[in-house]
C-alpha positions as CSV (number, residue, x, y, z in Angstrom):
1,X,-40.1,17.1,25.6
2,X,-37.1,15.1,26.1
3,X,-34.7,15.9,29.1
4,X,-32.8,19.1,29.3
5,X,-29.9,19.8,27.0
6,X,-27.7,23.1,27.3
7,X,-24.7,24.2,26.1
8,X,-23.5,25.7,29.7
9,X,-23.8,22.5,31.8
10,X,-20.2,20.9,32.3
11,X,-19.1,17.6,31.6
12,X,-20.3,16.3,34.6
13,X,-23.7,17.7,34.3
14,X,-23.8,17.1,30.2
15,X,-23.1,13.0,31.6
16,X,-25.6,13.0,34.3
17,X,-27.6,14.7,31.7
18,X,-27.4,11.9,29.5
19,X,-28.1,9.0,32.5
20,X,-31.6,10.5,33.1
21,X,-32.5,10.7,29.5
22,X,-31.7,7.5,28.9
23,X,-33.4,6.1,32.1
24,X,-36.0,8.4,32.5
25,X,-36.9,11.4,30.3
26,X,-39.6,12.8,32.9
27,X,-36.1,13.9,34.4
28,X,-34.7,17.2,33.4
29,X,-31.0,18.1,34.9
30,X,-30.0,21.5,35.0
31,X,-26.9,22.7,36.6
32,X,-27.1,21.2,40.3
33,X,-30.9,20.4,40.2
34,X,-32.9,17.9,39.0
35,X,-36.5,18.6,38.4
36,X,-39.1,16.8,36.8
37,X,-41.1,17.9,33.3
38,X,-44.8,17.8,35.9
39,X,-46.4,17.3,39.2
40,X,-47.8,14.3,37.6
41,X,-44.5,12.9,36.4
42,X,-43.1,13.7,40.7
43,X,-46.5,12.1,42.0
44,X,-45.9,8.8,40.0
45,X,-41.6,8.9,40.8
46,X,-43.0,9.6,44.3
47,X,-45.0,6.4,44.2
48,X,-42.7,4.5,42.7
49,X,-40.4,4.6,45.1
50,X,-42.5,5.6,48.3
51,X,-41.5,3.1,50.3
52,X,-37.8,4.1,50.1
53,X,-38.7,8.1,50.3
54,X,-41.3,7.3,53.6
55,X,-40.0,4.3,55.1
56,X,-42.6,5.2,58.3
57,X,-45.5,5.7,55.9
58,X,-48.2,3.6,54.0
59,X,-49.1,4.4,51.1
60,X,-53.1,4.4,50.8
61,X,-54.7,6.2,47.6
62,X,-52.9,8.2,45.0
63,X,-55.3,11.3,43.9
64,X,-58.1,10.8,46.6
65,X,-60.8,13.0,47.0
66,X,-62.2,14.1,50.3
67,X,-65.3,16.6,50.7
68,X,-64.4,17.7,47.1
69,X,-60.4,18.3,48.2
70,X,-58.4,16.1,46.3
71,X,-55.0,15.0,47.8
72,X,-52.3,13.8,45.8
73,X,-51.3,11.0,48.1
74,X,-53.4,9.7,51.2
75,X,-51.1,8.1,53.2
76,X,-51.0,6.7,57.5
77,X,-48.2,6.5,60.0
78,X,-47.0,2.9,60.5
79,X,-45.9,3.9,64.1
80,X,-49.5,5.5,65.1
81,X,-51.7,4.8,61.8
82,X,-52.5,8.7,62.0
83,X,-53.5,9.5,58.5
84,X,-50.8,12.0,56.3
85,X,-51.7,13.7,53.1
86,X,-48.9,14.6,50.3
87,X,-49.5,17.6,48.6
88,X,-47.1,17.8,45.6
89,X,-46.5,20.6,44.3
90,X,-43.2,21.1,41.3
């Protein structure tokens, strides 16, 4: 499924529209909100840039399981290398 097209968004929102679907179709704008099509499609955007999103985390393991609970991003604190787990949820 391709990015979101509707009748009712403006110009503005018909032109952003048309941005993300040419840059990214995991994208989908709809009025003032931009969503994405799945949680997979955020984890990955998330990943991409994480670094820019968490500039006080490291990134560690993307979908790690531990004690049969699987996190979506495993993650540690650059200031105090405590571990942080992402749950992402769309």
């Amino acid at each position: 499924m391709p990015y979101l097209k509707a009748k009712h968004l403006t110009a503005n929102g018909k032109k952003i529209n048309q941005q993300f679907g040419e840059n990214n179709c995991k994208l989908i704008y709809s009025g003032a909100e931009i969503r994405f099509h799945s949680e997979k499609d955020l984890e990955e955007y998330i990943e991409t840039y994480f670094n820019n999103i968490f500039s006080d985390l490291v990134l560690v393991k993307r979908q790690y399981t531990i004690k049969n609970q699987r996190c979506d991003l495993l993650c540690y604190s650059k200031s105090n290398k405590q571990l942080v787990v992402i749950r992402v949820k769309k």
